[in-house]
C-alpha positions in Angstrom: -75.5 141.1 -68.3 -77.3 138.4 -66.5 -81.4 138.6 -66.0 -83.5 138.5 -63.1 -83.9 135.0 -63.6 -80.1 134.3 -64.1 -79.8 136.4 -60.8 -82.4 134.1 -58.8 -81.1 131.4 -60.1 -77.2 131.7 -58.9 -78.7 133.3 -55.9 -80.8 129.9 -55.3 -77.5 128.1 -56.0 -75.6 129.8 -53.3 -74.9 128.1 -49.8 -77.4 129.9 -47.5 -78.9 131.7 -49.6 -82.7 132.8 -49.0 -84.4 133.5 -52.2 -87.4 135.6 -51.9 -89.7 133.1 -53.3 -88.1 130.8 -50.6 -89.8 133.3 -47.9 -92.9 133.8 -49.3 -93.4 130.3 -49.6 -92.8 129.8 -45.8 -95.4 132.4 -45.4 -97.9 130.0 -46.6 -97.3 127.6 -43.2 -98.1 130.1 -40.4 -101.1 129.6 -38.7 -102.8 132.7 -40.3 -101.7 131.4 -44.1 -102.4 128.1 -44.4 -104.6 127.8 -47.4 -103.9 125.4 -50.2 -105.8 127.2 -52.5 -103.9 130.2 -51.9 -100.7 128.2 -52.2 -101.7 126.9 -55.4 -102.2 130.7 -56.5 -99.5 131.9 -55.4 -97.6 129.1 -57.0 -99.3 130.1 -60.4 -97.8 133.6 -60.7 -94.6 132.5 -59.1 -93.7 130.6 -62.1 -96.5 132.8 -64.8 -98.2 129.6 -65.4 -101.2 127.7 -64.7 -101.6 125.3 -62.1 -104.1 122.7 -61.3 -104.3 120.3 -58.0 -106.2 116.7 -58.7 -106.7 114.3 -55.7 -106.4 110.4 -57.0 -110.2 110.5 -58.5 -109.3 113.4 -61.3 -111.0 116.1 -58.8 -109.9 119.6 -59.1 -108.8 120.5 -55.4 -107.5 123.7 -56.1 -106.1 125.9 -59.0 -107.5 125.6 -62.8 -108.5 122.7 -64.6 -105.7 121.8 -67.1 -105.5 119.1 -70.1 -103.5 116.5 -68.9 -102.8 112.5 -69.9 -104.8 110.8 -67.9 -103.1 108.1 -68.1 -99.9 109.6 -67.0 -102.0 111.3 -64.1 -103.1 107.6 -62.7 -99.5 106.2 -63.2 -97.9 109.3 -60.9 -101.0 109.1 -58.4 -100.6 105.6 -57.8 -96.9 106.1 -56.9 -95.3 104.1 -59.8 -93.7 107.5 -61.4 -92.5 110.3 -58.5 -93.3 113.2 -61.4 -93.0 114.0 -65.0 -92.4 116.6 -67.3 -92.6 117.3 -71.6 -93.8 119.8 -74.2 -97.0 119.7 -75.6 -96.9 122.9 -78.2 -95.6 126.2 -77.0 -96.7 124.7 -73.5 -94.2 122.8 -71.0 -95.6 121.2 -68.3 -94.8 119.5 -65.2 -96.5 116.9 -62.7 -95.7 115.9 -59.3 -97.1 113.2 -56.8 -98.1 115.1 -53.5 -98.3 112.6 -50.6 -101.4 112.6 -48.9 -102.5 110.5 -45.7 -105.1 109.0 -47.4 -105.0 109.4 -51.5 -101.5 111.1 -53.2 -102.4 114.0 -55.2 -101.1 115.4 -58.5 -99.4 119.0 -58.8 -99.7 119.9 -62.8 -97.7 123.2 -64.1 -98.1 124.8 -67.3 -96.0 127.7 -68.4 -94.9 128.8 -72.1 -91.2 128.9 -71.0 -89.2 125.9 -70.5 -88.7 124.6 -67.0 -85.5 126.7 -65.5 -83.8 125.4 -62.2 -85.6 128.2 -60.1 -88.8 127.4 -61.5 -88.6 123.6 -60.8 -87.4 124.4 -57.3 -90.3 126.5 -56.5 -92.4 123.8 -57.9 -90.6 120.9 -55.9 -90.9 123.0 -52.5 -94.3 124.1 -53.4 -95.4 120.5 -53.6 -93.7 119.5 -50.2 -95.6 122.6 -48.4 -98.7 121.6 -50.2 -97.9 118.1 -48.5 -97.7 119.3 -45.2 -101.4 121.4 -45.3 -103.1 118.5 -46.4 -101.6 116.3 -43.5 -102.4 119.1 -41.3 -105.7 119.8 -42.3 -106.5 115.9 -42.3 -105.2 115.7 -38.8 -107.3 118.9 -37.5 -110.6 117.3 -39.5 -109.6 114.5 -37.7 -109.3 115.8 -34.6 -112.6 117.8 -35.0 -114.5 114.5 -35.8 -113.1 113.0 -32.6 -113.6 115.9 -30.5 -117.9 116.1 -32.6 -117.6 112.4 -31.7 -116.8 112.6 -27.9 -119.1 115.5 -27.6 -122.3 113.3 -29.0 -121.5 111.2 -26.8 -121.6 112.3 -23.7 -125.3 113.8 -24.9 -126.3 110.4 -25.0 -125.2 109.2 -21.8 -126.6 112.8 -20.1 -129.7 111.8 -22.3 -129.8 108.0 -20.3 -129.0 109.8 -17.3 -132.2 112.0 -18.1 -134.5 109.2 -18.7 -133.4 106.8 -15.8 -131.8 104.5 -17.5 -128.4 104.5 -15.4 -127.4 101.5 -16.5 -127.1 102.0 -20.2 -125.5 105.4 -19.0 -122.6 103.4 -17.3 -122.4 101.1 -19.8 -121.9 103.6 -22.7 -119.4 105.7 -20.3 -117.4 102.6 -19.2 -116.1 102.4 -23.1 -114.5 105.9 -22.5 -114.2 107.2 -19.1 -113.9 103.7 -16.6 -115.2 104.7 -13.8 -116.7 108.0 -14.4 -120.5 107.0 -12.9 -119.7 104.0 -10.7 -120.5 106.5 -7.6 -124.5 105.9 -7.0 -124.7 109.9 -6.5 -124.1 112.6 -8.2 -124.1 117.0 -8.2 -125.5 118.4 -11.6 -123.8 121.9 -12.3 -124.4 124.4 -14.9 -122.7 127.1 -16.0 -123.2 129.9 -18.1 -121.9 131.8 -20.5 -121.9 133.7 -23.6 -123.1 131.6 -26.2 -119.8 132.6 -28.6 -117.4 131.7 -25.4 -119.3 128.0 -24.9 -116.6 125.5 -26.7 -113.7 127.3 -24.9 -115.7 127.0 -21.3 -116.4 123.2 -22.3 -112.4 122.7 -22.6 -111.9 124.5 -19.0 -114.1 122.3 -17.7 -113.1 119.3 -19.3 -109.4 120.6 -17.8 -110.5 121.7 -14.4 -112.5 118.9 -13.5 -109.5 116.2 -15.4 -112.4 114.5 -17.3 -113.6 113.1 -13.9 -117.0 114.9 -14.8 -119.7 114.5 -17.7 -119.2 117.8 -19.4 -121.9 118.2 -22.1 -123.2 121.2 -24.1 -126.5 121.8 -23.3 -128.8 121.3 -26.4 -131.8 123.3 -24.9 -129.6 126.3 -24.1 -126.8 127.9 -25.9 -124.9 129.7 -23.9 -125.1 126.6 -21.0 -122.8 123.8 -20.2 -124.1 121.0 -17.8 -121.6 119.5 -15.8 -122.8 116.1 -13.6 -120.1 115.6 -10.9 -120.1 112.3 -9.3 -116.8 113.7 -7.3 -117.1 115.8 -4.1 -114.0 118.4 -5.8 -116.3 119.0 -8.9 -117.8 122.2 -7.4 -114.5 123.6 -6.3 -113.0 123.0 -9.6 -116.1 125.3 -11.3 -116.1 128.1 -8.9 -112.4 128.3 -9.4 -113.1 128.4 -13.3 -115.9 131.2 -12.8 -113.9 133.2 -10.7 -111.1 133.4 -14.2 -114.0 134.2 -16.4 -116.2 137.6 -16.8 -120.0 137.1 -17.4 -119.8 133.8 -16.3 -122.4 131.9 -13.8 -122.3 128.9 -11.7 -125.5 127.1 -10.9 -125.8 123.8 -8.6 -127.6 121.0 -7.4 -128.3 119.0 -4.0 -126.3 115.7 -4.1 -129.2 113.1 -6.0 -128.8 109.5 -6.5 -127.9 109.1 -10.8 -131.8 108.5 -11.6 -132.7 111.5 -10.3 -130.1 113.5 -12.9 -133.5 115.4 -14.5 -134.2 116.8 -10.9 -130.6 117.8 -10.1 -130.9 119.4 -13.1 -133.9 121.3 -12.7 -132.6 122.5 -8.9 -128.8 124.1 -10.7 -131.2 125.8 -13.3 -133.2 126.9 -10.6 -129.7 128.0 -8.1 -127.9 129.8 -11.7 -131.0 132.2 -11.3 -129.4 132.7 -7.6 -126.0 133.6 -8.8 -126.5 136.4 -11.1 -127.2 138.3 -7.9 -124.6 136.7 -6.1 -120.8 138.8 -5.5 -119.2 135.1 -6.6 -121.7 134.2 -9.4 -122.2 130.8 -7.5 -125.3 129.5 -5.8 -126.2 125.9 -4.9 -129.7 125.0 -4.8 -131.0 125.4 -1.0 -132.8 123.0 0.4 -136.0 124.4 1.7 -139.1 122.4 3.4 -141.0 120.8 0.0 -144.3 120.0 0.8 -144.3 116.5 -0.3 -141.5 116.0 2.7 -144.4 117.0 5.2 -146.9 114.2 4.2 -146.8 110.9 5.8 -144.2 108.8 3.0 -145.6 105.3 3.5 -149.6 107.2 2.6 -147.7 109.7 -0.3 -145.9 106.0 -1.7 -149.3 104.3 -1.7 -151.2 107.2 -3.7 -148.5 107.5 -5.6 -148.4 104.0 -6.6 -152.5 103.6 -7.0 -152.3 107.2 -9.3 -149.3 105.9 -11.5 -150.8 102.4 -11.8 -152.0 102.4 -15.5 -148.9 102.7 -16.7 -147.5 99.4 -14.9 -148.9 97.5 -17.4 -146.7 98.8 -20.0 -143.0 97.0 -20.6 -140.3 98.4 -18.1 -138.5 100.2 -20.9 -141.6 102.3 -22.3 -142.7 103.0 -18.7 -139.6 104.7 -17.7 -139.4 106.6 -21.0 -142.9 107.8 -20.5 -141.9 108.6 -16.6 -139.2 110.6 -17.4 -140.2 112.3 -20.4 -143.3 113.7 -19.1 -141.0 114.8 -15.6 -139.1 116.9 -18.0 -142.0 118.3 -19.8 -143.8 119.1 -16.6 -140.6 120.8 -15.2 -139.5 122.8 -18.4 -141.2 123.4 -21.3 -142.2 120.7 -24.6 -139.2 122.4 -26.7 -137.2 122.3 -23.7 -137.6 118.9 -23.1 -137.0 117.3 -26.6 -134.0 119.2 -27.0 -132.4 117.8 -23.5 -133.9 114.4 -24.5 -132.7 114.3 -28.3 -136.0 114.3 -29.8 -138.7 116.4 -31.6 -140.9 118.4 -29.7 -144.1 115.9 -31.3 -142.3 112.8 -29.4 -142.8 114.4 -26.3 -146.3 115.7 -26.6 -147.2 112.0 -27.9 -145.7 110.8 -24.8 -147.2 113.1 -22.5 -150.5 112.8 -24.2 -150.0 108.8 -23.4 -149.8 109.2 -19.6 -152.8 112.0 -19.8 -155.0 109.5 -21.4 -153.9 106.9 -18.9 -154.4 108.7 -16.2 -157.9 110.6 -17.2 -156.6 114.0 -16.9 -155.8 116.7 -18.8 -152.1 118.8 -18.3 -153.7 121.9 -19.0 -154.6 122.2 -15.4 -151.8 123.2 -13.8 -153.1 122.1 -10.5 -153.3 118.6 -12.5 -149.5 119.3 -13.6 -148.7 120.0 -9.6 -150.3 116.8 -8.6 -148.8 114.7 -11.4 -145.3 115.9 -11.0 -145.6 115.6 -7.0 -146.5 111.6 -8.1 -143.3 111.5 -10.4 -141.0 113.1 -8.1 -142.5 110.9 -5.3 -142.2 107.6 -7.2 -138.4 108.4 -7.7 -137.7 110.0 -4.5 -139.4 107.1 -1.8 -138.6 104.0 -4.4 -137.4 102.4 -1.4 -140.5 103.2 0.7 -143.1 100.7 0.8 -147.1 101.3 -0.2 -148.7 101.2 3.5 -151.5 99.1 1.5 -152.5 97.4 -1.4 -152.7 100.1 -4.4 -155.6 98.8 -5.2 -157.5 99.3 -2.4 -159.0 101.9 -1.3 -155.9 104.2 0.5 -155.2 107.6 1.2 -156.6 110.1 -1.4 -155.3 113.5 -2.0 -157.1 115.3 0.1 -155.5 112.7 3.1 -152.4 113.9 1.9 -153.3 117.5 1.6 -154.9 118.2 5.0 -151.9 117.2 7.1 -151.3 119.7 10.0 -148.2 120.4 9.3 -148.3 120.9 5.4 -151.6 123.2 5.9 -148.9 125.2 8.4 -146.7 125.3 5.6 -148.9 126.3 3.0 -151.2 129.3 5.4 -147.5 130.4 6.4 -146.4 130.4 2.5 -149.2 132.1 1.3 -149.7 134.6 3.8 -146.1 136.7 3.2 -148.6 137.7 0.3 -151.4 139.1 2.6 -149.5 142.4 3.3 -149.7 143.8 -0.2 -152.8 146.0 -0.1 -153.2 145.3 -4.2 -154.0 141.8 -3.0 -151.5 139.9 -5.3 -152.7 136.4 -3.5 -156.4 136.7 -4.9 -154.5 137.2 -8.2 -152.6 134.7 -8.1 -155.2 132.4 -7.2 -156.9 133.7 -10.4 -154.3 133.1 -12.8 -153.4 129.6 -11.4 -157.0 128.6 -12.0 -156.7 129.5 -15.4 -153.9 128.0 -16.5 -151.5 130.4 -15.9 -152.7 132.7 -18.7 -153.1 136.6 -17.7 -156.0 137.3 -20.1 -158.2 134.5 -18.8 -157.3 135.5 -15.5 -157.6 139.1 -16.3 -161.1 138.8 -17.7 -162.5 137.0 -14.3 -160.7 139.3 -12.1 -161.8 142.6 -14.2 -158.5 144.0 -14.8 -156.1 144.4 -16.9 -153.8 141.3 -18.3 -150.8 143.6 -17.4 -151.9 144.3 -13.9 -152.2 140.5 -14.1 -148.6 139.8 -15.0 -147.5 142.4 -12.3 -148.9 140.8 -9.5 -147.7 137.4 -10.2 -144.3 139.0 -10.7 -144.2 140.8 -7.5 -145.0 138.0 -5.3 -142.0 135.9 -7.1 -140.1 137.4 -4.3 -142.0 137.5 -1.5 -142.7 133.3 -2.0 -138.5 133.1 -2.9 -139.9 131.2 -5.7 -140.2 131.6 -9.5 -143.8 131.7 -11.1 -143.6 133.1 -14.8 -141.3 130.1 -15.3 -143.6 126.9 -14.6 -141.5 124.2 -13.0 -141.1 122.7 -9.3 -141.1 126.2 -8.1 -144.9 127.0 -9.4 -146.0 123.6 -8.6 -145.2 123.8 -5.1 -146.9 127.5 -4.9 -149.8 125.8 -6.5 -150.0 122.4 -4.2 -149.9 125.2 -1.1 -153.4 127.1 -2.6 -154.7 123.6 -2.7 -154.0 122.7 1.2 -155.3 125.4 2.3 -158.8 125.5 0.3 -158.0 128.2 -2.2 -158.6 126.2 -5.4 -160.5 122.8 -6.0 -158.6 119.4 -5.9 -158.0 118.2 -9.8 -160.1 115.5 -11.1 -157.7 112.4 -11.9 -159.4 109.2 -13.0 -156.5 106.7 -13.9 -157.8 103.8 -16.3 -158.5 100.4 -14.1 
């Protein structure tokens, strides 16, 4: 009568045949299975033994720790013996070099009984499959460093692109995607999704837009993914890949020139609120009448230029780094703002501090913060006017700019959609910009409660098509409209001479 094992074994040694160790073993390599440690395991009680797997420095990678010669160990690693095999006691033990892309590894089996011709097959394939999982799993690491690699990367050149600096930003692109921001314009998209569904929405639009976009993961948001599109086929290529996905939003921008990526940015934040309403889950920011587009540009360029003076003595770099950061901060939020830039939350309040001190005001205000950013946007938006007069004469003031005809139309015509609600939610407004845009403050002058407060701003949201509770360009312009028409006192700005 023959055993098991004398079964197995002629079964192993017939043409064809599929031993049931053979099968299991394969198991190990589908996608679902592939776990050296559980190879290793399974390897122990295929053959009732231990088993231990060392890399080329003596670490355990998997199994149990076994005692070896060390010396024998270092002559098989190093690829000048394929394997070995004696008896050390009632123990009989067997090594065997793994290849490995980087450093062979060592296979060590100890079993009480002597090394049959099924057990040393199992062992052979065994270390062949364990071969293949490590190559595998090098090459997915890898990949996954290359993808992590490619991915920081394009936050740095989004974070150039933030801060002005186009020039770095094409220089650090040019390495990877020639061409990508030669254009001088560009569209700044963002989508939305569920934060878990983010990676797989990056890869559709890294495949829908053929990597002719900058396709970056949005470090303030999780669940966004900002897309800047110098091409005009960007937008179709997104609204095709929202139209494939549920819960899924597409926000855009105007088409702005490269150093005004912060502003395109702000405008397809402000459009994604537009497209949770919309049947498509599009929107594209709508160009509207902005206030500073009803002032004379050659006066607006000269004010601008006095008011941002201080900071022209600083060098070109630091200027534009304090520029841009304190854009962003005015726009969004601190947090916001660092995490967009790639820096702590304290760099940007140092930086905006900087430009309050130079410019003798205080960002609290958020009239101050209206006037400021209308300065920043300005000195972007009409670079290429010229001052009407020597910024450091005397020039155009605020006021000058403010009591335009036509912006005072625009700002009585804003404000007065507001005059129909009998609760008066413009007097409460007014209230809550002057202090600050906190309800309590506002609710303590007004006599009310900070609720009541909060409602009223809400409800006007609407009627002015622009959003309050979330300070940004929207707010700003709001506030710039109470100041043309009277309803709150010009902010006191004494830039350093």
């Amino acid at each position: 009568m023959a055993g098991r094992e004398d079964t197995d074994r002629q079964r192993g040694t017939r043409p064809g045949a599929n031993p049931a160790w053979a099968r299991e073993l394969l198991e190990h390599l589908r996608p679902a299975g592939r776990d050296v440690h559980r190879v290793v395991a399974w390897l122990a009680g295929a053959v009732e033994g231990s088993v231990a797997l060392r890399d080329a420095a003596g670490n355990l990678v998997a199994g149990t720790r076994l005692p070896l010669d060390e010396d024998l160990v270092t002559e098989i690693a190093a690829g000048r013996i394929a394997s070995a095999a004696w008896q050390t006691g009632e123990e009989h033990l067997r090594l065997v070099r793994v290849e490995h892309p980087t450093d062979a590894c060592v296979l060590a089996v100890s079993r009480p009984a002597p090394f049959d011709r099924r057990a040393s097959d199992v062992v052979t394939h065994t270390a062949q499959v364990i071969e293949l999982l490590l190559t595998a799993h090098d090459s997915a690491a890898a990949g996954h460093r290359l993808r992590r690699a490619t991915s920081d990367l394009r936050l740095a050149i989004l974070q150039l692109l933030m801060v002005e600096d186009t020039v770095a930003a094409r220089r650090v692109a040019a390495g990877l995607w020639p061409g990508l921001l030669d254009a001088d314009t560009a569209c700044v998209y963002v989508v939305e999704s569920d934060p878990a569904a983010r990676d797989r929405i990056v890869e559709d639009c890294l495949d829908h837009t053929r990597e002719n976009a900058l396709v970056v993961r949005c470090p303030a948001m999780d669940g966004h993914v900002i897309v800047v599109g110098p091409r005009e086929t960007t937008g179709d290529a997104l609204k095709a890949l929202v139209g494939r996905h549920r819960d899924t939003y597409l926000g855009g921008s105007v088409r702005q020139s490269l150093a005004r990526t912060a502003t395109a940015y702000g405008q397809a934040v402000s459009a994604l609120a537009v497209a949770h309403v919309r049947p498509d889950k599009t929107a594209v920011y709508t160009e509207r009448t902005h206030p500073e587009r009803l002032m004379d540009p050659a006066a607006l360029r000269t004010w601008t230029a006095r008011l941002l003076r201080p900071l022209d003595t600083l060098p070109h770099h630091t200027r534009a780094e304090l520029l841009a950061t304190s854009r962003l901060g005015l726009e969004f939020t601190a947090v916001a703002a660092a995490k967009v830039l790639g820096v702590s939350r304290n760099t940007v309040r140092a930086r905006m501090e900087r430009v309050e001190s130079l410019l003798g005001t205080d960002f609290t205000d958020l009239t101050v913060r209206a006037v400021v950013l209308l300065a920043l946007n300005t000195q972007i938006g009409l670079a290429d006017v010229p001052p009407a007069s020597d910024t450091r004469a005397a020039g155009p003031h605020l006021a000058d700019l403010l009591s335009g005809p036509a912006l005072r139309t625009w700002a009585q015509d804003l404000l007065g959609r507001l005059d129909a609600d009998a609760r008066n939610p413009r007097r409460t407004l007014r209230a809550w910009i002057a202090a600050g845009g906190n309800a309590e403050r506002a609710a303590q002058t007004l006599g009310v409660h900070a609720q009541t407060v909060r409602e009223h701003v809400r409800s006007a949201e609407p009627l002015l098509e622009r959003q309050l509770l979330a300070a940004g360009s929207d707010l700003y312009e709001v506030v710039l409209a109470h100041l043309a028409v009277g309803d709150l006192e010009l902010p006191h700005l004494q830039p350093r001479t």
